[in-house]
N, C-alpha and C positions, 0 to 999 in steps of 0.2 A: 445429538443436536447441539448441546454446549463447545464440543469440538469444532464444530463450525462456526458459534460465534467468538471462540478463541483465536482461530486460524485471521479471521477478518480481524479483529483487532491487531493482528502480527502482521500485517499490513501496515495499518497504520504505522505502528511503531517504527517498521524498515523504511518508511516512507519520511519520518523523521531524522533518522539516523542516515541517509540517503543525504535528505536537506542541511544539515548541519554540516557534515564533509563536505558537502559542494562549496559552503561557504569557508570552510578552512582553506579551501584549498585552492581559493579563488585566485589567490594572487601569483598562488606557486605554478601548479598547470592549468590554464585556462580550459584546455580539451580533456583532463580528467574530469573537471566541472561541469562541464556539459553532460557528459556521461552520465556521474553524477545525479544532475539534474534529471535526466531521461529516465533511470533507474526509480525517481523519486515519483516521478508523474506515475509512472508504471505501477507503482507498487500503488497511489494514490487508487488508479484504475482500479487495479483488482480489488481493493477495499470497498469499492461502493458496488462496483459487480458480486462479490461475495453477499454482502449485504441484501441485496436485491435477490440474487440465486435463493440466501437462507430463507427470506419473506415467503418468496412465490414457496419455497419446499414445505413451509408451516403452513401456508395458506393449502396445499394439498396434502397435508396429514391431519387437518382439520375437518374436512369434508367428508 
């Protein structure tokens, strides 16, 4: 169970590291940026999907 709430915080963190490039890199390639950004929402997504996946998994190892 702690592997799962590691993996979702490794989200997070790519989703940082995602955001910060886009912003380096804003001025040099504008359609890396985008990219990028796209990578950043995405990883955003799966962070709150994981999150929600682990609840409902606990919420049925509970019962």
């Amino acid at each position: 169970m702690k592997i799962l709430s590691f993996f979702q915080y490794v989200y997070a963190f790519v989703a940082i590291v995602f955001t910060y490039e886009a912003i380096n890199e804003w001025n040099v390639d504008r359609n890396r940026s985008y990219f990028m950004l796209f990578l950043a929402a995405l990883a955003t997504f799966m962070f709150f999907f994981r999150k929600r996946f682990r609840k409902k998994f606990e919420d049925r190892n509970q019962k």
